[in-house]
N, C-alpha and C positions, 0 to 999 in steps of 0.2 A: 504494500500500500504506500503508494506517495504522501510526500510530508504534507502536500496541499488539502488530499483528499481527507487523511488522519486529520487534519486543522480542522477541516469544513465539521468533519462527525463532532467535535468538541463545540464547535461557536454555532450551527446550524440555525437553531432555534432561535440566536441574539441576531444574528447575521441577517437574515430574513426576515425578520420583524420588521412592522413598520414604523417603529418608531427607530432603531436603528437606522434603517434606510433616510431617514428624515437628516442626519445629519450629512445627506450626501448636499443638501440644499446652503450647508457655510461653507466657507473657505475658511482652511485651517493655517496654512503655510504657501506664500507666491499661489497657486493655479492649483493647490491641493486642496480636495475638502476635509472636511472631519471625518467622513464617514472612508474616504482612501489614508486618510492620518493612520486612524485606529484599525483599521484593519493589517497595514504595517504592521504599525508596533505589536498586533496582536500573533502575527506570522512569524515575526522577527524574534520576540516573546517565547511562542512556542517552539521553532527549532533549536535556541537557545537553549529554552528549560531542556527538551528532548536530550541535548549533546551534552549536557551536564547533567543529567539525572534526576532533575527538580520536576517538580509535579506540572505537566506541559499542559494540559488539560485546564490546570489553575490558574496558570501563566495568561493563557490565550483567552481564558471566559474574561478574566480581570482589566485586560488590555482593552477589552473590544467596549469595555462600560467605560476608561477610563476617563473620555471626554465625551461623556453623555452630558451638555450640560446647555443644549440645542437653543442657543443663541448666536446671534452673528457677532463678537467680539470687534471688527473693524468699520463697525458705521462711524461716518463721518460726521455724521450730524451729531455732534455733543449731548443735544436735549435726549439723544435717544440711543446713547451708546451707553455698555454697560459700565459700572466702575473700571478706573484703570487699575484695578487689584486685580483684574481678572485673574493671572499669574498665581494669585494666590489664593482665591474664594472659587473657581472652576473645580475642582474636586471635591469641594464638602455641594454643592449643586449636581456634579456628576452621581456623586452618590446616593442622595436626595432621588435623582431620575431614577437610577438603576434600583432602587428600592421601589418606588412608585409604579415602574412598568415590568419590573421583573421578579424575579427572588433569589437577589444574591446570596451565598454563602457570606459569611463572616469574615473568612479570608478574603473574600475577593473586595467586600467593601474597603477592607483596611491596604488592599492593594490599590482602588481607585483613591481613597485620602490621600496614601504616601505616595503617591507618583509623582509628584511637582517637587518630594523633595530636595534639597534642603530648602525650597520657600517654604515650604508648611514647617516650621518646626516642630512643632506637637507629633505630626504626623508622621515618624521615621520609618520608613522600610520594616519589619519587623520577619520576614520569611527573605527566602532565596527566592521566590515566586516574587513577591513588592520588588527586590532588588532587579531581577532582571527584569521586570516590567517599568523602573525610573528610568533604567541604563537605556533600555530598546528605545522608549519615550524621546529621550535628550538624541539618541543616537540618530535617528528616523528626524526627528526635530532638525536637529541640524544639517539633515543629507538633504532635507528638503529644502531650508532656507538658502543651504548655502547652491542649490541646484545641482547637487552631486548624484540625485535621488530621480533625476530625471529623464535619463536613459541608459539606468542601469539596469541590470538583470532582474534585482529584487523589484523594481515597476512594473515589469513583463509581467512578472509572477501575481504581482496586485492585480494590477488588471486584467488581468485574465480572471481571475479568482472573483473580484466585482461586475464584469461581464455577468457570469456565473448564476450570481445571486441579483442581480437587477433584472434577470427571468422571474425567479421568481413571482 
């Protein structure tokens, strides 16, 4: 079984939902949405946990709620943009969501709080799952601001994988 298909059997139910899907409608990072953000970091997440022995399954459910927090963060117009704490207050709202529309585990909640850290300080990583799901987070973050992430291998793999689930 490919690492894509094993992903899919793990996130299926989050992936395909429509309120997941809904974050296909922000932009996360330059011409990325949220909903190709998190499905990254939730791939990257699980072959990660996979190749190191950590619970991939936990990794990849945690990843895909991380920025459930289905707001457009870059509106310009001031009266109607959210706090500029975003950075900091998007994971206690993602997990607000993912409680709301789904039924997280306990681990997984405490992997959407800790993901932004060290901005959350209360909220420290506390599993190897929260760890590589901050790492994957900043790692995917950064490949995509800095435009490294956009015709790499690992995008093929995205989208192909969001083709996929946009049948749905």
């Amino acid at each position: 079984m490919s690492y894509l298909t094993e992903f899919h059997e793990c996130v299926k139910d989050l992936s395909t939902s429509e309120t997941v899907l809904q974050m296909d409608e922000f932009i996360q990072h330059g011409d990325i949405t949220t909903l190709e953000h998190v499905v990254a970091v939730a791939y990257t997440s699980f072959v990660v946990a996979k190749k190191t022995g950590a619970n991939a399954r936990l990794a990849a459910r945690g990843a895909m709620m991380h920025d459930l927090y289905l707001y457009d963060w870059h509106i310009k117009d001031w009266s109607q943009r959210p706090p500029l704490t975003h950075g900091f207050t998007h994971p206690a709202t993602a997990a607000k969501n993912a409680e709301k529309y789904f039924t997280p585990t306990k681990e997984e909640v405490k992997i959407i709080r800790s993901h932004m850290w060290p901005l959350t300080p209360f909220h420290i990583p506390t599993s190897w799952e929260a760890l590589i799901v901050t790492l994957s987070d900043k790692y995917c973050a950064t490949n995509e601001t800095l435009g490294i992430y956009d015709d790499s291998k690992q995008r093929k793999t995205i989208k192909k994988y969001l083709k996929q689930i946009r049948k749905k």
